[in-house]
Every structure is written in C-alpha cells, then in structure tokens.
C-alpha positions in Angstrom: 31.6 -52.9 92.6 28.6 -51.5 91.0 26.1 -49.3 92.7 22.4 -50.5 93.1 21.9 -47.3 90.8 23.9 -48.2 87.8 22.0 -51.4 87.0 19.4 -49.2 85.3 22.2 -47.7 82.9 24.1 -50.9 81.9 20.5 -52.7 81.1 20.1 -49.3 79.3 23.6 -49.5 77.8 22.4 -52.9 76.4 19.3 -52.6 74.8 21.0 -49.9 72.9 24.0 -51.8 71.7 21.7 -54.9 70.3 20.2 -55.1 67.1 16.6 -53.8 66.7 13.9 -56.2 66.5 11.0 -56.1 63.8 7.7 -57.9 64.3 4.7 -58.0 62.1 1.5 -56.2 63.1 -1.3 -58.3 63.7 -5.4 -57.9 64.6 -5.1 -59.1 68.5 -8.5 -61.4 69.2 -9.6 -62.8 71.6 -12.8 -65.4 71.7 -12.7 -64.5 67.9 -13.7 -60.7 69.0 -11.3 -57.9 67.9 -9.2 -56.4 71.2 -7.5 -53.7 69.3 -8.0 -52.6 65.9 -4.9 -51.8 64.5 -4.5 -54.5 61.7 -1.8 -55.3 59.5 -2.3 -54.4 56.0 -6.2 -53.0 56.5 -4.7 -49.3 57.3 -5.9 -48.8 54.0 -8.9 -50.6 52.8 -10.7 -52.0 55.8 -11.4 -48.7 57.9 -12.3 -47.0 54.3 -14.8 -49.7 53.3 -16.6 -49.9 57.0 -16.8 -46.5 56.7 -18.1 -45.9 52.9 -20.5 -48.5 54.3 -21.7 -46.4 57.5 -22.4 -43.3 55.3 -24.1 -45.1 52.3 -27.5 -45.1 53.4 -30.0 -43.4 55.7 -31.3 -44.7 59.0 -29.9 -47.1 61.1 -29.5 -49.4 57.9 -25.8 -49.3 57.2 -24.4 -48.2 60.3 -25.8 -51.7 61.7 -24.0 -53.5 58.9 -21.2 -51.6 59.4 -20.8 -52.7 63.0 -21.4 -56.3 61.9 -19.1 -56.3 58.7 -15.9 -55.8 61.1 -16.1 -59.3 62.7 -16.2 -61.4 59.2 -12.6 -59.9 58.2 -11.0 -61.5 61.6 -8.9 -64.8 61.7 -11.1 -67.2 62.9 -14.6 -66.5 61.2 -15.2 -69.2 58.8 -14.1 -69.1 55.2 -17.1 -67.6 54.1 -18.3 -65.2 56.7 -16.7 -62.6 54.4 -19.3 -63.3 51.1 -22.2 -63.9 53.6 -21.6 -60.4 54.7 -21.0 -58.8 51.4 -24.6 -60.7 50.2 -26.3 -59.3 53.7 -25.2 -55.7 52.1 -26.4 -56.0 48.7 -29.7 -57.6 49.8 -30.2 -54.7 52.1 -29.5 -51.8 49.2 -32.6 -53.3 47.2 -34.7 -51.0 49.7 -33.3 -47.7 48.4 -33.3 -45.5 45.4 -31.1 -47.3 42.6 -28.6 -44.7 43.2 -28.1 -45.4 46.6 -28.3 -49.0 45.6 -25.6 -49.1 43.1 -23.5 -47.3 45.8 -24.2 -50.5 48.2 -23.6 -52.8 45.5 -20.1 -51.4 44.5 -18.9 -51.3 48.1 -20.5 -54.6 48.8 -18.0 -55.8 46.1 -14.9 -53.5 47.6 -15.8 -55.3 50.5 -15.7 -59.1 49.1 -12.4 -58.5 48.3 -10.4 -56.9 51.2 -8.0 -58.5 52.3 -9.2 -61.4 55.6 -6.5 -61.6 58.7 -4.8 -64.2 59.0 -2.0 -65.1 62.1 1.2 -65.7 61.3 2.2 -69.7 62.0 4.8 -69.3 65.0 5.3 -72.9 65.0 8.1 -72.0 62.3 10.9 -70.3 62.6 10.9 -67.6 61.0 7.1 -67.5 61.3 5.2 -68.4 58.6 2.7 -65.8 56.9 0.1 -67.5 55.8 -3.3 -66.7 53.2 -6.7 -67.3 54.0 -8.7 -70.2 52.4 -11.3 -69.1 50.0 -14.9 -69.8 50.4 -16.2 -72.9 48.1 -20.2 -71.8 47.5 -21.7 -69.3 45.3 -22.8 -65.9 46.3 -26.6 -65.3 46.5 -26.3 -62.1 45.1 -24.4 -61.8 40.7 -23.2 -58.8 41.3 -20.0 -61.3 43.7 -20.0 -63.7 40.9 -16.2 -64.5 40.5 -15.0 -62.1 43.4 -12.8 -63.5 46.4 -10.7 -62.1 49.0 -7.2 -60.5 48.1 -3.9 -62.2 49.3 -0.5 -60.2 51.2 2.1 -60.8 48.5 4.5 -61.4 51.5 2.6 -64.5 52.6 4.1 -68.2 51.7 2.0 -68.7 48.3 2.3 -72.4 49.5 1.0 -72.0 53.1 -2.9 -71.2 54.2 -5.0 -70.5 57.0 -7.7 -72.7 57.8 -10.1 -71.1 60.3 -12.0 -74.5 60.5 -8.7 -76.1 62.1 -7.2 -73.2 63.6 -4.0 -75.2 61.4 -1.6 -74.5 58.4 -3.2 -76.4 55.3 -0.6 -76.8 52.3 -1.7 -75.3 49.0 -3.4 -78.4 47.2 -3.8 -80.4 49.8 -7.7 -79.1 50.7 -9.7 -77.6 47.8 -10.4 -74.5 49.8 -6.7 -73.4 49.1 -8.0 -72.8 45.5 -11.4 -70.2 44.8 -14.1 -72.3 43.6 -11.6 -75.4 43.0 -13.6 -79.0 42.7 -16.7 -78.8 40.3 -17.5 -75.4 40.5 -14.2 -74.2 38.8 -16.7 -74.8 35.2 -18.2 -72.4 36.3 -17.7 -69.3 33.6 -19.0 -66.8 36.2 -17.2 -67.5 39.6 -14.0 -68.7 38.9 -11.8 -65.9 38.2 -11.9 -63.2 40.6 -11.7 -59.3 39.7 -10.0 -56.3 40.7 -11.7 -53.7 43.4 -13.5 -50.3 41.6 -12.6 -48.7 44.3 -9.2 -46.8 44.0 -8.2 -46.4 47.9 -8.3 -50.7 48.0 -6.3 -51.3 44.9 -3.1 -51.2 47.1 -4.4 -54.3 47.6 -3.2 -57.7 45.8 -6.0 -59.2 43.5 -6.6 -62.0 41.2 -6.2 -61.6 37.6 -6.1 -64.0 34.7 -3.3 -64.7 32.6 -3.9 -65.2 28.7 -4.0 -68.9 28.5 -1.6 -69.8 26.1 1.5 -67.8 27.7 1.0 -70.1 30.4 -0.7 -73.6 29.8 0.6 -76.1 26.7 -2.2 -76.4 24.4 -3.9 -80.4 24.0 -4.5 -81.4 20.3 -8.3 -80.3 20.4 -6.8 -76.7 21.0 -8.2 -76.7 24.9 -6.4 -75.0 27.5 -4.8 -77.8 29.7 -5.4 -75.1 32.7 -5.5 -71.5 33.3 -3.5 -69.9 36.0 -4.7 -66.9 38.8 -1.5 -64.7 39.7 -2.1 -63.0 42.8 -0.3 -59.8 42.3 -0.7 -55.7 42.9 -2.4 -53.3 41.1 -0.9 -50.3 42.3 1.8 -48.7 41.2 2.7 -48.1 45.1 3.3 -51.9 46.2 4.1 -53.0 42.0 7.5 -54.0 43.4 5.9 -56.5 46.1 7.5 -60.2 45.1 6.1 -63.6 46.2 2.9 -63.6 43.9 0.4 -66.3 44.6 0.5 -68.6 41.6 -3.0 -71.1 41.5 -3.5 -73.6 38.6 -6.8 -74.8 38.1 -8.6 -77.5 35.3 -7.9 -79.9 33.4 -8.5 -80.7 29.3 -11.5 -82.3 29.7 -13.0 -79.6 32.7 -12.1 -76.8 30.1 -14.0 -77.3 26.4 -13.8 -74.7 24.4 -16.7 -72.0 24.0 -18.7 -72.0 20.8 -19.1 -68.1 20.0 -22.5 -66.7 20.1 -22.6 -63.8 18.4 -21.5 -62.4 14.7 -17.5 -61.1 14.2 -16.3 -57.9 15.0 -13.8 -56.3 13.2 -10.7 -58.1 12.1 -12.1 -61.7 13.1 -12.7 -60.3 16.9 -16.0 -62.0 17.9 -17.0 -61.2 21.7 -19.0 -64.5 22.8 -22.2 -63.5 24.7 -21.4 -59.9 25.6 -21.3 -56.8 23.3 -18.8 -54.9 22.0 -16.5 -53.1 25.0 -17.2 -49.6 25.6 -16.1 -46.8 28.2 -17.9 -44.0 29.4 -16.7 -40.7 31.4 -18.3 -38.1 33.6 -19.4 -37.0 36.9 -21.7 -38.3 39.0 -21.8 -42.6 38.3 -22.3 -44.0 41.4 -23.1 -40.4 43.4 -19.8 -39.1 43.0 -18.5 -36.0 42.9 -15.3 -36.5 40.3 -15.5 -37.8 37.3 -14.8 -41.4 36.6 -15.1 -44.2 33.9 -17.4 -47.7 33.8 -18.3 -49.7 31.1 -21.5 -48.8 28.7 -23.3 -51.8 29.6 -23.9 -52.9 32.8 -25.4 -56.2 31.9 -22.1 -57.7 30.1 -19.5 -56.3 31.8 -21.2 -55.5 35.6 -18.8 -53.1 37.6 -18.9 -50.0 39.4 -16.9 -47.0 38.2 -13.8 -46.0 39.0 -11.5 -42.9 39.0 -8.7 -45.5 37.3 -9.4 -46.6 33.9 -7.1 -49.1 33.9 -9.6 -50.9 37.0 -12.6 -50.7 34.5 -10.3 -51.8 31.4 -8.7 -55.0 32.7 -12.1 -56.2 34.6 -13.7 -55.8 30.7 -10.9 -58.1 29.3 -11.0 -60.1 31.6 -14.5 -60.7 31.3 -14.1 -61.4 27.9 -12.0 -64.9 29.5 -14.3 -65.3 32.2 -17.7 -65.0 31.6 -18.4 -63.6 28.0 -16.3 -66.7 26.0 -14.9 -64.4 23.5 -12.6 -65.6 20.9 -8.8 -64.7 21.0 -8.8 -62.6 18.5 -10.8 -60.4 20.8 -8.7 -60.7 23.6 -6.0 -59.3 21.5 -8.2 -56.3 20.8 -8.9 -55.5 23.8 -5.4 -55.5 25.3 -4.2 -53.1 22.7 -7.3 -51.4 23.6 -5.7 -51.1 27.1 -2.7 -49.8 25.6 -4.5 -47.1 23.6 -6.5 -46.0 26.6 -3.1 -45.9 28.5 -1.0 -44.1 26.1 -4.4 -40.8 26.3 -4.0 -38.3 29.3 -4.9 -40.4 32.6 -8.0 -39.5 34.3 -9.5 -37.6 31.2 -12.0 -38.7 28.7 -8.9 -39.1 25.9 -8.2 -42.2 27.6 -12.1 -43.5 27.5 -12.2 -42.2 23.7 -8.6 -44.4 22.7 -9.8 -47.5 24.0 -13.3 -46.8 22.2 -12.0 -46.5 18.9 -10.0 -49.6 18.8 -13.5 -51.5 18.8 -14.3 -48.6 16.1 -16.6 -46.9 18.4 -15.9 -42.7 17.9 -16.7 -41.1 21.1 -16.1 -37.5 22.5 -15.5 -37.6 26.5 -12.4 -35.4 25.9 -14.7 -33.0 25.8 -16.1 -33.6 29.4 -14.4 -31.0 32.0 -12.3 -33.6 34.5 -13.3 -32.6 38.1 -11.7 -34.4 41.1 -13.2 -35.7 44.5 -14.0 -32.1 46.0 -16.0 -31.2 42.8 -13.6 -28.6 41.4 -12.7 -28.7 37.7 -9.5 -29.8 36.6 -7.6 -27.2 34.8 -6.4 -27.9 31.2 -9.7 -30.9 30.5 -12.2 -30.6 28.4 -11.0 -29.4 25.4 -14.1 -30.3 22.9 -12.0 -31.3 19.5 -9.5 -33.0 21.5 -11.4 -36.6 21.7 -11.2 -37.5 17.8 -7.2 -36.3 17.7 -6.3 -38.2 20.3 -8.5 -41.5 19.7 -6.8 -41.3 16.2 -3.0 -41.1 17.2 -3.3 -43.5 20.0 -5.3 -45.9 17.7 -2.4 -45.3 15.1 0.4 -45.2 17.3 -0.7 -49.0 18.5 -1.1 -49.6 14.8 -3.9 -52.6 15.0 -4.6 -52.9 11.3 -8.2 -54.9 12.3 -9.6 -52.1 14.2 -11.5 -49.7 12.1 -12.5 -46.6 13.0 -15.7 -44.7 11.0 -17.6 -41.9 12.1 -21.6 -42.6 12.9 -23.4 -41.3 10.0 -25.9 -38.4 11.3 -29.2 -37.6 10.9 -30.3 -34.0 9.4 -30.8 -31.4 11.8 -34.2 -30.7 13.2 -35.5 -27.7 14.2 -32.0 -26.0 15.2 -31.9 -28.3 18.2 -30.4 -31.5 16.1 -30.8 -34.8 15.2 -31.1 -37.1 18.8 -31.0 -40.6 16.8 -32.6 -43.2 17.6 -34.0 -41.8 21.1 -37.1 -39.1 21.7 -35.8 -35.7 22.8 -34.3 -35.2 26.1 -37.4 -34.2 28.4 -36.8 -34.5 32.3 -40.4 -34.7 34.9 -40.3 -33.5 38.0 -42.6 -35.2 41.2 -43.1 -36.9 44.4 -43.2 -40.9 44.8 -40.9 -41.9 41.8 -38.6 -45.1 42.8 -41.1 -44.8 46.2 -39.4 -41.7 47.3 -40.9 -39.3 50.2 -38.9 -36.5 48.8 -39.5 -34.7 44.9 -36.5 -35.7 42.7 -36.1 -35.4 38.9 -35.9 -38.3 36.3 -35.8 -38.7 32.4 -39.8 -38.8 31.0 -38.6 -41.2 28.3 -37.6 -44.3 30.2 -36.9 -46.1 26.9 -34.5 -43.9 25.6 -32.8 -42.8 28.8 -33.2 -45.8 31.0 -32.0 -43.9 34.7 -34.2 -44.2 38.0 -34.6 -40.6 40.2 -32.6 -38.4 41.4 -32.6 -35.6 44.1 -29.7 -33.4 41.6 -30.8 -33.2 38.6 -27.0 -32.8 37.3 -27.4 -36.9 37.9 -29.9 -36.4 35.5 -28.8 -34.4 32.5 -25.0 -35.9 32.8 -26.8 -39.2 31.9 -29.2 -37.9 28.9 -26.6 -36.4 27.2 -24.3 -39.0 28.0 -26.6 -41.4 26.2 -26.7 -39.0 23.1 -23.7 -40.3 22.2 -23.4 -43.5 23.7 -26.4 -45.2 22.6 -28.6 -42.9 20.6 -26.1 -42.0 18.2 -27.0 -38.3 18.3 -25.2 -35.6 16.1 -23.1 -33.1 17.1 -25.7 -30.4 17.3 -27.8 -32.5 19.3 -25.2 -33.1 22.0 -24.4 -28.9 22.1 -28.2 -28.3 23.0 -28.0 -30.9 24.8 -24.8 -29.1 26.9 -26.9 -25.9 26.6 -30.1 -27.1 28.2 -27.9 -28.8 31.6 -26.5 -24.6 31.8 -30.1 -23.8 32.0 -30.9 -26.5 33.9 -28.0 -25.6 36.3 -28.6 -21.9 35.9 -31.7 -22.4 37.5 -33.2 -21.7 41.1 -34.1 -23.2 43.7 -32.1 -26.1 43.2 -34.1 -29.2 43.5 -37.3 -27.5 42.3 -39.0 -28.0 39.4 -38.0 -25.2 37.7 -34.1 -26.2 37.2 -36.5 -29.4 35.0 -38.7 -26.6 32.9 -35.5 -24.7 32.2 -34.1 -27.8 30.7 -37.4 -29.1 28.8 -37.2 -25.6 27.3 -34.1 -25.6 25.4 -35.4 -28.5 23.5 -38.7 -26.0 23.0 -40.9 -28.1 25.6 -43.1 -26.1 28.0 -43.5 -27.9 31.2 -44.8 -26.5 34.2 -42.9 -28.2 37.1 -42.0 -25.3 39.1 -45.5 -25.6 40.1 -45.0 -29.0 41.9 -44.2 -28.2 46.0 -40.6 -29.1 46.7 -40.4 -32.2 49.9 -37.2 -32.8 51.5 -36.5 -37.1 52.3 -38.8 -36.5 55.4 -41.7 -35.7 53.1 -41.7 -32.4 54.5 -42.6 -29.2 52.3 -39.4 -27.2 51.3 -40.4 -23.8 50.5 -43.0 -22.7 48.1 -44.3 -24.3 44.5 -44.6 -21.6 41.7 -48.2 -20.7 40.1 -46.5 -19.8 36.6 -46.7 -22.0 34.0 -48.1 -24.0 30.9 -51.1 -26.1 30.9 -49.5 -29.0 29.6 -46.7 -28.9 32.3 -49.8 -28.9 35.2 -51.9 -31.8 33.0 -48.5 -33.9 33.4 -48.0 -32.8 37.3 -51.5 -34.2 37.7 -51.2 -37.4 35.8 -47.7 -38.1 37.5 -50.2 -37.8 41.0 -52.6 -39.9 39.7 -51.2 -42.6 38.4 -48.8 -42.3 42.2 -52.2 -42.8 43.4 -53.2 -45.6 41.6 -50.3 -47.2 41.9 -50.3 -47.3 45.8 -53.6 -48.4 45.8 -52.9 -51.3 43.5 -50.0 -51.9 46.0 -52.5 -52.1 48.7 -54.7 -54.4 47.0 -52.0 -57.0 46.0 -50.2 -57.0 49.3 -53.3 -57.8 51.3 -53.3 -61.1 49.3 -50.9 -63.3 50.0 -51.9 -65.7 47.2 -51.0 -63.9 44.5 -49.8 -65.6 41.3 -45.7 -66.0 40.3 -44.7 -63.8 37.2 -41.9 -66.1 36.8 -42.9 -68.5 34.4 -39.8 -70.7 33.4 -39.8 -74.2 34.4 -36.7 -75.6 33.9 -35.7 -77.4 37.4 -32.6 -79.2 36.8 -31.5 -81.7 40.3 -35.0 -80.6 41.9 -34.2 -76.8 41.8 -37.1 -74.4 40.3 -36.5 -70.7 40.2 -38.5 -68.8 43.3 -41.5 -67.5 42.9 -41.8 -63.5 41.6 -45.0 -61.8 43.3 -46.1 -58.4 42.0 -46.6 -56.1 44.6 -48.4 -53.7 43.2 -46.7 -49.7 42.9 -43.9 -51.4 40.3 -42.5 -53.4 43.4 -42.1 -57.0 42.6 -40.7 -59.9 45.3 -38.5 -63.0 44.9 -40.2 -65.1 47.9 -37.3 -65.7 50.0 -35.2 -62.9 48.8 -35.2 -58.9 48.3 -38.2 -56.6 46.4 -37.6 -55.2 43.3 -38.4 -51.6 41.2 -38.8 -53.6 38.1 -40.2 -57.1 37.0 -36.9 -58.2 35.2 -34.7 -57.6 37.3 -37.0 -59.7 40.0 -37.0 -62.4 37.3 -33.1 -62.6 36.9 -32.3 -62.5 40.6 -34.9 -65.5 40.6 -32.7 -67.4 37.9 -29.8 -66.3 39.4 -31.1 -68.1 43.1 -31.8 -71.1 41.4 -28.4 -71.2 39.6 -26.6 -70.9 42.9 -28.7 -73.2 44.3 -28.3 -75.9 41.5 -24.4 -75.3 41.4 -24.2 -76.1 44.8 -26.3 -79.3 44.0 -24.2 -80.3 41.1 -21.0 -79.7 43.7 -22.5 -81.8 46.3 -23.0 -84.7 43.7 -19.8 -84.5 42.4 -20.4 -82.4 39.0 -21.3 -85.4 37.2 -23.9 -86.8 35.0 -26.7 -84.3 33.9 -26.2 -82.4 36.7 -23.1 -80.2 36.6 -22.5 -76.8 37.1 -22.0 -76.2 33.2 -25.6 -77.6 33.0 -26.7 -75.1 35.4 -25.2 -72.3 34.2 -26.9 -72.9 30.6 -30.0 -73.5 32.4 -29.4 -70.1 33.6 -29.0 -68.5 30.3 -32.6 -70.0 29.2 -34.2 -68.4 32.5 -32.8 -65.3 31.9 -33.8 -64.9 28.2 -37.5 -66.0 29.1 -37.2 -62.9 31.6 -36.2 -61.0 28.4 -32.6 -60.2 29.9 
C-alpha cells in the first residue's frame, strides 16, 4: 500500500520518465488586444522597430505611433492594418527636418515588412503554421511601393491566415495569398517586394526575385510566361531555414516586354528608366553614427542605408527587374557587380568601390575611416590608395570583359585648393529658420551643387559635400584633400554647433564668413551661450540676408495661409477613370500642400506625391474594373510617368 505522501513522488517519478514536450510560442490575444507580449519570431525585429520608432522624433509624435503600431502586427487586424500604419508614419515624418524624415521613412519601411502573427491551425494534427495574407491596395505613400510583410520559413508555403475569416485559406484559392495578385501584379512598382535596410530585421525572411529565365520557359515573343517570389532568409544566421515560400504570378500576355528608355551602357548593359548603379559610403546617412552604404540616387533606386552592402546591392538589382525595366544584359552586370563588392573587405568602402567599377564608375570610399555603431573608428580602414587596388583586382578577378573601367579626366588645379568639377566650391551657412527649424543648424550655401537640407552637426554636413566631390561633381584629387582638410577645421573648431566650426570650414577653401557671429538656439529656440563680434563684413552682410529673407518668407507664409483660395501649382491634367492629381497649394516660407495629404519643404516633391496619389488611386480603379480596357494599371502607371516629368522629376 502506498502512503497518501508518496503520490506526490510517483506523479513526480512520471513526468520525469516521459518525453519532453515542445510547443510553439505564440502572441496570446484576446478581443484582438495583445495579453502578453512575448511573440514568436518578433524577439528580434518587432520590439527594435517600435522602439527605433519611439525615439525618432521629438514630442509626443512617435511615441503615439509607437503605441498604435503594436496592434496592426497581431493575428486578427485586417490584411492591411500593417501598410495603413506604415503610411500613418511616413505622412507624420513630412513635419520634421529631412533628416529626421528620412529616419521615419526608412523605419516606416523596416516596419512594412516585419513579420504579422499568425496562429497556428490546431484543427490539424500536427498543427498547421500558417502565413498571413497580403494586403491587395497600393500604399499612399512610394517610398512602400512593392514592400509586403515577411513570411516564417517554417510555415506550410501552401497554408494562409485569413484574418477576415478567422479560417485557413489554400494558396491560390483567394488572390490575397499572392502580394498584389489580380490586376495590380502589372504593376512595375508594387509587385515585387524588397529586403529590410535595417540590419537587426534581416533575420527575417523576405521576398526576392529570381532572374526570370532560371525559372519560367520563355513564349516565342521572348516574354516571361511568369516570374516567381522565393520567400527565403537573408541572414547568414537562419540561411539554413528550409520550407521557402515559392509564389508564381503572370501570364504571357500580363507580362510584355519593356521597351528600354535610355542609351547602352557598357558591353550592351542598358538600365531602362533609372541611371547607372552606384554605392556610396560614410558616416552619418540616415543620422547614424557608423558608417554605412546606399545608393547615389535616391530617385531610381529609393532605399535607406544600411550597414550590409549586400541589403543595398540586391534591392539595386532588383530594381533593375522591378521598376527600372533594364535589359538582361544589365542584370548580368550587376550581379557580378554583387560579386565584386562581395569578394572587397565587408563593411569598408573596398566593397562600395568593386561594385562601382564594374559599371566603370572609379570611386575612393576605401579611403573613408570605417567607424561602427558607438562612433569609434575601426582599426586597419581607411587606407587612402587602397580603393583603386582593390576595385581593380575584384573587377579583374570577376573578369567581365564589358565592364570598363577609366579614370574621370580632371580639371587643372586652382588656386592650390583644386579643381571641384562641375560644382561651386564647398561653402557651408550657418542660421536660424532653415527647413523651419527653432534651433541654428548648418547647411551647404550652394543647394545646386550639394543638394542636403540642415543639420544641427555640421559633420552631417561636410561628410556629404565632400562626398559629392566625388560622386557627382567629379572633383580631382586635390579638391577632395582640402576638402578632408577643411571638415578637420571644421571639427577642430569650438563651440560645436556654433558658427564658427562653418567659418573654419569656408576658410580652407579661402572664404571669409562671419558666422560665429550668429547667436547659437538650442530646438526650444532658446539662446545657447554667446555669438562672437569677430568677423568679416561679408560673413555679417550674409547673416543679415539669411534673416531677411527668414523674414520675408514667414510673412509670405502668413499672407498665403490666410487665403484659403489659393491657386494649385500642379498643373497636369491627365485624369484617366475620373482620377485627377490633388491639388498643390503654396504655402508661403517654401512649404507647399497636397490637399488631402502631408506639407512639403519643396514644390517637387509636393508635385510627385500628388502624381503619386492619383496613381494609387487610379490603380485601384483600374483593379476594381477588372484591369481592362483603357483603364489598367499599366495605363496608370504611364500616366504616372507624364505627371512626374511635368513636375520636372
């Protein structure tokens, strides 16, 4: 007979000898609220996103979307609670400085394409993991053009989650189990997604395109008869995951073949309607502290940076498939491109400068120090002949026989300082009100050749001007040393943040400016210490002109905003299915409106987001009619392409 007391030791006994038991972690809910945040597969990106989005801007801004972008990731918001939220962030970052707004933006897009809950189906048995349906309408904002939510390489790629039903839908069987399936997949700009920028959420799984032909027979017209999305990981950390998402979408006649729009690169390569792929590297992109890489131009090939070139190297290429309709010969380049950059030193200029000179672009970011995320230099970078020796053996090593590679041809040196191209010489103005800041901050006086908004650090600043001697002006070598010289000076300088780090600058390049003169304000508008007396009169003459035309400016402001009936600056007309672009008012101070949408710092880029509106808004026409007749997608994304070029885009 057993005692009452030993019960408690055989069940003990027991438990030990069975087998242990594993279960999934899941986000409990309840009424479609989280109980208890511990979330599978989020440990790493969704706590790091809501919290890059808390700190990204002042006030009470981002914390509120913060605390609102939590409930859009759970199980039962609807399939595109997730882009609604990401648009909510980026139309809320048009407020700020463009720093802080290309901060939003970038983290707007991390957060499109975290991964959603979904509950496992315990209907089955074993219990199905299932994905989550992808949203079927544009975003409002570009910049989430062709971005969806990433996939858990573990789930079923055959079984989905459809909040709507609260059921398991079959891959196929709805068109939400495909992103942008139906008649938006013609659309060049939003049907293949792109990997995160940011490096802590590329453990994640993301879309990327295959080349067509490894994976689609070709029709006799030489059309793709459909392009297939492999959902698979990025990181070396989870590269062993299996059970890779596979989605086909198009058909011959959905898929014609792009007519090429600009002239032929090198070796046939011809790069549709964007320019020739280009990496830069340095500190400070996107108010960081470590150096990272993104592309040259923003406008073709739109993504943040990124510590990881290979992030900023595969969403180029594939934007070459996607959105610029670049030949294959192209394609080609720019994978061996990838290879090139690969083969340089990871997370050093080399590897910008490899990929680079495959397109026959020479560039020197070898010569730029590393520096990781707490600011401190990494030993053994910056070596300043290393660039062209390694951009030469990688290029060779590849051996692409149609990439050439020629040195820029100089200018003669000028006045010991060099030859700066095709810009003006680096000058930087100091002052209160730029970009409608309270506080002073710095920015380049040549807007044309060093096209940058303010800054509080004025290392923001002079990274970029000298960045642009080589990237787009085409400077010489001695330019790009004084260049070097003047951000020491500029560095060297005290107080930081006062005018005078901007004379020492201006003065390397023999400019007198008189900015130490201008009083210091801190983001409250409050003084911070004292302004200098010393100084040149043409420095005080351009203090007093930057305060005048402030001035004038608000005043303007004033006068335009007290009329409501101010006149559109948008003047295209095209209205294809009933849809016109929005109306742009001019606010007055350099601040224009799209009526219904966010304010602007600058009339273009208040003209494209008004194309852009209407092309969502005519896509989702051309869906609801079935993508036929005159009114398809294709035709609204060509419309698009004519309102952007009267904008001058």
């Amino acid at each position: 007979m057993f005692a009452k007391t030993d019960v408690g030791y055989i069940l003990f006994s027991f438990l030990l000898a069975t087998e242990q038991a594993l279960g999934r972690e899941k986000w409990f809910e309840r009424n479609n609220k989280p109980v208890l945040l511990d979330p599978r597969r989020f440990g790493q990106e969704h706590p790091t996103v809501i919290q890059k989005l808390q700190d990204a801007c002042p006030g009470q801004v981002c914390g509120t979307l913060a605390g609102q972008a939590v409930t859009p990731l759970l199980a039962a918001q609807p399939e595109c609670s997730q882009q609604d939220m990401a648009d909510a962030i980026i139309d809320a970052s048009r407020q700020f400085d463009n720093a802080t707004q290309a901060n939003m933006i970038a983290i707007a897009q991390e957060y499109r394409q975290a991964e959603k809950n979904t509950p496992p189906d315990f209907s089955t048995n074993p219990p199905t993991l299932r994905n989550s349906v992808f949203c079927q309408k544009a975003p409002n904002n570009s910049e989430l053009n062709g971005l969806v939510q990433a996939q858990d390489p573990s789930n079923d790629p055959n079984i989905f989650f459809d909040p709507a039903t609260g059921q398991s839908v079959k891959n196929g069987s709805q068109p939400n189990t495909s992103p942008f399936s139906g008649g938006a997949n013609n659309s060049s700009d939003r049907v293949l997604p792109v990997a995160a920028s940011n490096p802590a959420a590329s453990s994640a799984s993301v879309l990327t395109a295959t080349p067509v032909a490894a994976e689609a027979s070709q029709s006799g017209t030489g059309c793709p008869t459909a392009i297939t999305i492999t959902v698979s990981a990025t990181n070396p950390a989870v590269a062993s995951m299996t059970g890779a998402v596979m989605v086909t979408i198009g058909t011959p006649s959905q898929l014609a073949a792009p007519t090429p729009t600009t002239s032929s690169a090198a070796g046939g390569a011809d790069f549709g309607s964007c320019t020739t792929p280009e990496i830069e590297f340095g500190v400070g992109f996107d108010n960081r502290k470590e150096t990272s890489f993104r592309p040259v131009d923003n406008t073709s090939y739109p993504h943040g940076s990124a510590q990881n070139i290979n992030i900023i190297t595969q969403f180029m290429c594939d934007s070459l498939t996607n959105t610029c309709k670049a030949n294959q010969a192209a394609k080609n380049l720019c994978a061996t491109a990838i290879t090139a950059a690969s083969s340089a030193k990871a997370g050093t200029g080399a590897q910008a400068d490899a990929f680079n000179s495959i397109f026959g672009i020479q560039s020197n970011f070898a010569a730029v120090v590393s520096v990781d995320n707490q600011g401190k230099p990494v030993p053994g970078t910056g070596a300043a002949s290393a660039s062209t020796t390694a951009a030469t053996n990688v290029a060779t090593s590849v051996a692409v026989s149609s990439a050439t590679s020629s040195a820029p041809s100089s200018g003669a040196s000028t006045g010991g300082i060099g030859d700066f191209g095709s810009c003006s010489t680096p000058e930087i103005e100091f002052g209160v009100g730029f970009d409608n800041r309270k506080e002073t901050s710095f920015r380049p006086a040549d807007p044309v050749s060093f096209n940058h908004g303010s800054a509080q650090g004025i290392g923001i600043i002079t990274q970029f001007i000298c960045d642009q001697l080589t990237n787009s002006c085409k400077a010489d070598q001695t330019a790009k040393n004084t260049c070097a010289q003047a951000t020491t000076a500029a560095n060297n300088a005290t107080p930081s943040g006062s005018g005078a780090q901007a004379d020492a600058f201006n003065a390397v390049f023999s400019i007198q400016t008189n900015f130490a003169s201008v009083q210091q304000v801190d983001d409250q508008g409050r003084p911070v210490g004292s302004a200098s007396t010393a100084g040149s009169v043409s420095g005080t003459s351009k203090v007093q002109a930057a305060s005048t035309s402030t001035a004038a400016a608000a005043a303007t402001s004033a006068l335009n905003l007290s009329n409501n009936n101010n006149s559109s600056v948008q003047t295209f007309t095209g209205a294809l299915g009933g849809v016109t672009a929005p109306a742009v008012r001019d606010l007055g101070n350099g601040r224009f409106a799209v009526d219904g949408n966010s304010e602007f710092n600058s009339k273009q880029n208040a003209l494209v987001r008004s194309c852009d509106v209407q092309n969502n808004k005519c896509a989702d026409a051309a869906n609801a009619s079935g993508d036929q007749g005159g009114l398809t997608v294709q035709a609204c994304n060509a419309q698009q392409t004519q309102c952007k070029a009267a904008a001058g885009a």
